[in-house]
C-alpha positions in Angstrom: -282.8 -160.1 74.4 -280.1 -157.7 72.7 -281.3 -154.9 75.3 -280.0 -157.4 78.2 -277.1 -158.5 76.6 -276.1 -154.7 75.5 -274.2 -153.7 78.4 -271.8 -156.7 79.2 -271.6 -157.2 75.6 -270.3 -154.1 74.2 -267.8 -153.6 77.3 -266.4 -157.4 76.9 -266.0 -156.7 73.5 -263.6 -153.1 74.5 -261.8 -155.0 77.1 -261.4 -157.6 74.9 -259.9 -155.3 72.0 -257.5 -153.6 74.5 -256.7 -156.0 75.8 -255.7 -158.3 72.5 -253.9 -154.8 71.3 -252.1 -154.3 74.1 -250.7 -158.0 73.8 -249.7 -157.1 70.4 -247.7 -153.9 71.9 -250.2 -151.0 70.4 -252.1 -150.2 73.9 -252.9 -146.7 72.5 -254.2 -147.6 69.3 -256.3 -150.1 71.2 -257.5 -147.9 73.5 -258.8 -145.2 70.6 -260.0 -147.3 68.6 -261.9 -149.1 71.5 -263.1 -145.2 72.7 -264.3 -144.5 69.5 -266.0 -147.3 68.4 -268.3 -147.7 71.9 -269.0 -144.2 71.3 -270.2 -144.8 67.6 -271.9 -148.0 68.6 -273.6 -146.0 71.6 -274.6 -142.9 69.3 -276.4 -145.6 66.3 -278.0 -147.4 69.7 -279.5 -144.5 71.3 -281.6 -143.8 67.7 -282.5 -147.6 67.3 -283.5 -148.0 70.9 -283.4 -145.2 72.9 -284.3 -145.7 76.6 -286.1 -142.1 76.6 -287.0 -140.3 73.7 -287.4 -137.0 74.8 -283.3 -136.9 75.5 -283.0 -137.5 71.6 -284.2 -133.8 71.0 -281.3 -131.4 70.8 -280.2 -129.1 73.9 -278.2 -126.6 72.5 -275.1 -128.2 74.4 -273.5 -130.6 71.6 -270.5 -128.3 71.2 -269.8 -127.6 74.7 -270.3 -131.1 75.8 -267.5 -131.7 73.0 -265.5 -129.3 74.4 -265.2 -130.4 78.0 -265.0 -133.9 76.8 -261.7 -132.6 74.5 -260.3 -130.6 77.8 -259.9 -132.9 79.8 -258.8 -135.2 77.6 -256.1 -132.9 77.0 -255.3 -132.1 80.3 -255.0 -135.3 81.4 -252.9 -136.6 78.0 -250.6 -133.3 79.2 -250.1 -134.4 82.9 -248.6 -137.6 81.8 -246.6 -136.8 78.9 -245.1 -134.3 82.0 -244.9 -136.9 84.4 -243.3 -139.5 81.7 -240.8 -136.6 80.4 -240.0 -135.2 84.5 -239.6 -139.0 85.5 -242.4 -139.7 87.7 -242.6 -143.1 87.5 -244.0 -142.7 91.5 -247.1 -141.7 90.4 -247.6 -145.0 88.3 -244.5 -147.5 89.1 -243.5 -150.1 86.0 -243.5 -152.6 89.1 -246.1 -152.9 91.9 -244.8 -152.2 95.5 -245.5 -151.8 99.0 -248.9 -153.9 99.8 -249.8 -154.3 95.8 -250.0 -158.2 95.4 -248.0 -158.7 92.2 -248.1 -162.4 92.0 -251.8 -162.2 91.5 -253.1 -162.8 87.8 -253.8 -159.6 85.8 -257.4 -159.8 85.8 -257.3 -160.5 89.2 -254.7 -157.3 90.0 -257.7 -155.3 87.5 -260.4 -156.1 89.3 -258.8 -155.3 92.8 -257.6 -151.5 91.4 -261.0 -150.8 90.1 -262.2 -151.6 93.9 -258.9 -149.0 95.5 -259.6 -146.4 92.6 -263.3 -146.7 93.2 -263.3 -146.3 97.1 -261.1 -142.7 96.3 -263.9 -141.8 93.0 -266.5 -142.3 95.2 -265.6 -140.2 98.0 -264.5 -137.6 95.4 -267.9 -137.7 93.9 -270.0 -137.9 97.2 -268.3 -135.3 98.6 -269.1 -132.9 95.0 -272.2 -133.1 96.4 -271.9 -132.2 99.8 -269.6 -129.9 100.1 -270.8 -126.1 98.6 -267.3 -125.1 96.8 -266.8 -128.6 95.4 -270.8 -128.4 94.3 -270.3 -125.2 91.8 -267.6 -127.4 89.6 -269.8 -130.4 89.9 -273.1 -128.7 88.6 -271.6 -128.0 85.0 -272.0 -132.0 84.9 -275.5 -132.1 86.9 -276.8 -129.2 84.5 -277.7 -131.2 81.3 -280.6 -131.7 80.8 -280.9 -135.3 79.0 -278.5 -137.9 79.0 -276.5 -138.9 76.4 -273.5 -140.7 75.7 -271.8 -137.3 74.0 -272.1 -135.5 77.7 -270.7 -138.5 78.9 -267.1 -136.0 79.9 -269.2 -132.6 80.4 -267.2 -132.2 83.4 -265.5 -129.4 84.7 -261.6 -129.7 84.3 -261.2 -129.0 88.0 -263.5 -131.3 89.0 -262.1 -134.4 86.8 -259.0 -133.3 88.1 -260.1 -133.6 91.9 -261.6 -137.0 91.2 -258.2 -138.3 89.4 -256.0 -137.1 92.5 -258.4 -138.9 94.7 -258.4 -142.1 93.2 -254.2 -142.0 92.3 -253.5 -141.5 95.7 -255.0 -144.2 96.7 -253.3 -146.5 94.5 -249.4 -145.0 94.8 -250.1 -145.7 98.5 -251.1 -149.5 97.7 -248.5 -150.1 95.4 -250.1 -150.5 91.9 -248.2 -150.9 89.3 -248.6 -148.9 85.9 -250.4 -151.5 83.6 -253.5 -151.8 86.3 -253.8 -148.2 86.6 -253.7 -147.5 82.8 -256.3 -150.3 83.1 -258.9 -149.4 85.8 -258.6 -145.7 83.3 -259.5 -147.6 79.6 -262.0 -149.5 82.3 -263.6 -146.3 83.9 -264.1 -144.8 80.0 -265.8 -147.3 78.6 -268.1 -147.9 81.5 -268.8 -143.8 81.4 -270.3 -144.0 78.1 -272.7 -147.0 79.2 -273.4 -145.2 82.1 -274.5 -142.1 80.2 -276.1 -143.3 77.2 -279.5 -143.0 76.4 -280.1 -146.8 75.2 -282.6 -148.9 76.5 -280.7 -151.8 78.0 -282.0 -154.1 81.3 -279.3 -154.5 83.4 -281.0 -156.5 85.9 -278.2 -158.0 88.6 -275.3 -156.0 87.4 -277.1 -153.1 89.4 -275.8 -154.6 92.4 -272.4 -154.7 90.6 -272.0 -151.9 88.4 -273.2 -148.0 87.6 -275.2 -149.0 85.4 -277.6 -146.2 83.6 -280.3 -147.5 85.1 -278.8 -146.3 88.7 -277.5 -143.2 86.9 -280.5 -141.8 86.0 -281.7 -141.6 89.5 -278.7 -139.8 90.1 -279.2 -137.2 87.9 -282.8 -136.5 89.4 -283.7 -132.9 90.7 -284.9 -134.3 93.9 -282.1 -134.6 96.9 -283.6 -137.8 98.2 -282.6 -139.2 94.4 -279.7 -137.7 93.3 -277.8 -137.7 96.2 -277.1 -141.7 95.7 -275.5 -143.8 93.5 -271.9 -142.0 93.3 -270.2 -144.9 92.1 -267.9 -144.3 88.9 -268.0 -147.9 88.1 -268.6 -150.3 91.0 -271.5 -150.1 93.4 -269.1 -151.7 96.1 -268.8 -148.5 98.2 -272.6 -147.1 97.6 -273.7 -150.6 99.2 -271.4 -150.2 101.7 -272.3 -146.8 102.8 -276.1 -147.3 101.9 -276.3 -144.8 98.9 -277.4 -147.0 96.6 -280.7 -146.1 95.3 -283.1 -147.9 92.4 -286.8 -148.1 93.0 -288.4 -150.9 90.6 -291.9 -149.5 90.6 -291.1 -146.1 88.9 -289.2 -145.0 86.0 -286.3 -142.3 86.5 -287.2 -138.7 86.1 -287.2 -137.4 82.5 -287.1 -133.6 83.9 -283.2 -133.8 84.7 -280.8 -130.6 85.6 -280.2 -128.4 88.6 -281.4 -124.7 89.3 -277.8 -123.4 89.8 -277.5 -120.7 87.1 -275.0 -122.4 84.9 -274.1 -120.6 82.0 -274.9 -121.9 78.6 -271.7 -121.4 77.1 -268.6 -123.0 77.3 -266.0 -120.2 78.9 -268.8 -119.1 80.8 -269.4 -123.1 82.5 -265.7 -122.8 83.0 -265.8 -119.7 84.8 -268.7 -120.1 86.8 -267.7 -121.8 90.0 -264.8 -119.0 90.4 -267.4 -116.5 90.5 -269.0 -114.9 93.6 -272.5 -114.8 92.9 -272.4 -118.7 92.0 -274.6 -121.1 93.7 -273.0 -122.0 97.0 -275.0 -125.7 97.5 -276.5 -128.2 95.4 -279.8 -126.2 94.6 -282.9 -127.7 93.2 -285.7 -126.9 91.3 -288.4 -126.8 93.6 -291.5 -126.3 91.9 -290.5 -129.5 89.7 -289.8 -131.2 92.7 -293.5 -130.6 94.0 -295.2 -131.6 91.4 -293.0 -134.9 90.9 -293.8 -135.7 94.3 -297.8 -135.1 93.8 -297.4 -137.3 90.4 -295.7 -140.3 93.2 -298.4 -139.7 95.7 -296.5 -137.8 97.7 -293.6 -139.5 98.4 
């Protein structure tokens, strides 16, 4: 039962603390203490129930998945201190405008910003995968090789920032106001570290909802067919939409996770590896695993 109730439980109960600490005027003490404490709750899950127990083992990447996780962080607490200090209230407006519909309530006003950001993370996402150039910042994220909630922001600072543009655009043209974006943001972290962690929890119907890790799995698989789907941050609105939703229930996820591209196992080197020539120049798979996965299916 606690493996069903898991998921909505420990993001109610982080949108429920932000929420009661941003009433009480202490939104970014909420928020950390919210961040931290799903990540703590997450790490004492994964040994208690972990969903695979082959990701518990270590893979050398603890510090560099820290490290990312930290950048961006940074980056992104830089950009709006500079915004805040230059005056940029455009890029997130105290009051909604243009087509924003302020009289909604504010869970209501939520809800419809995580469905604007989402359509603009999506395509952001989707298109990391399709496009070569936009592939070599995406693979630092696609190279782990188990899931876990601390790779949860392995990402390549250019490619968070990419996503981030995509998904503000789209909500200075609608109108949002500040407190929605700041928001659909606490929202999209907590439901990263579900997404990522390696706890056994049965999501059941929010998979037609949510990215869930039960859909993210699959899209961390080797084989194109799999992990080319899913590319929702945290709705599946738009993967339904544009039929890239993908969860077979008569086979569990592949454990053998990663890409071929020759990602470099330290930190400065995963930074510098999509600026350098000789880096892959499409998503590239390991075939041989992929053969033998498809004779263990039958062929499929």
């Amino acid at each position: 039962m606690f493996s069903w109730i898991a998921w909505p439980g420990l993001l109610a109960l982080c949108i429920a603390g932000y929420a009661y600490g941003n009433a009480l005027g202490h939104p970014i003490l909420a928020y950390n203490i919210t961040y931290f404490g799903m990540a703590a709750a997450l790490l004492l899950l994964e040994r208690l129930m972990p969903y695979e127990p082959a990701w518990a083992k270590s893979d050398g990447q603890t510090r560099q998945d820290i490290s990312h996780t930290a950048l961006n962080k940074g980056i992104g607490q830089f950009l709006a201190g500079t915004a805040a200090m230059l005056g940029a209230s455009q890029v997130a407006p105290a009051t909604a405008s243009g087509f924003w519909p302020a009289h909604w309530p504010m869970a209501a006003q939520v809800v419809l910003g995580l469905a604007v950001a989402e359509f603009g993370l999506y395509w952001a996402h989707r298109l990391g995968h399709e496009i070569p150039w936009l592939w070599r910042y995406h693979a630092v994220h696609h190279s782990v090789t188990r899931l876990w909630v601390v790779n949860t922001g392995r990402f390549h600072f250019v490619d968070s920032l990419i996503a981030t543009l995509f998904a503000l655009v789209l909500g200075i043209l609608v109108g949002a106001p500040k407190e929605v974006v700041v928001w659909v943001l606490a929202i999209t972290t907590y439901i990263g570290f579900l997404t990522h962690c390696n706890v056994d929890m049965d999501c059941r119907g929010l998979n037609w909802l949510f990215n869930t890790p039960d859909l993210h799995r699959w899209h961390h698989s080797r084989l194109p067919s799999e992990g080319n789907t899913n590319y929702g941050e945290n709705l599946l609105l738009w993967d339904i939409i544009f039929r890239t939703r993908y969860l077979p229930l008569d086979r569990r996820p592949p454990v053998d996770i990663g890409t071929a591209d020759p990602v470099p196992l330290t930190f400065l080197g995963q930074l510098a590896y999509p600026f350098r020539r000789h880096g892959a120049t499409a998503p590239v798979l390991d075939t041989p695993a992929l053969e033998t996965r498809a004779e263990a299916a039958g062929g499929d």
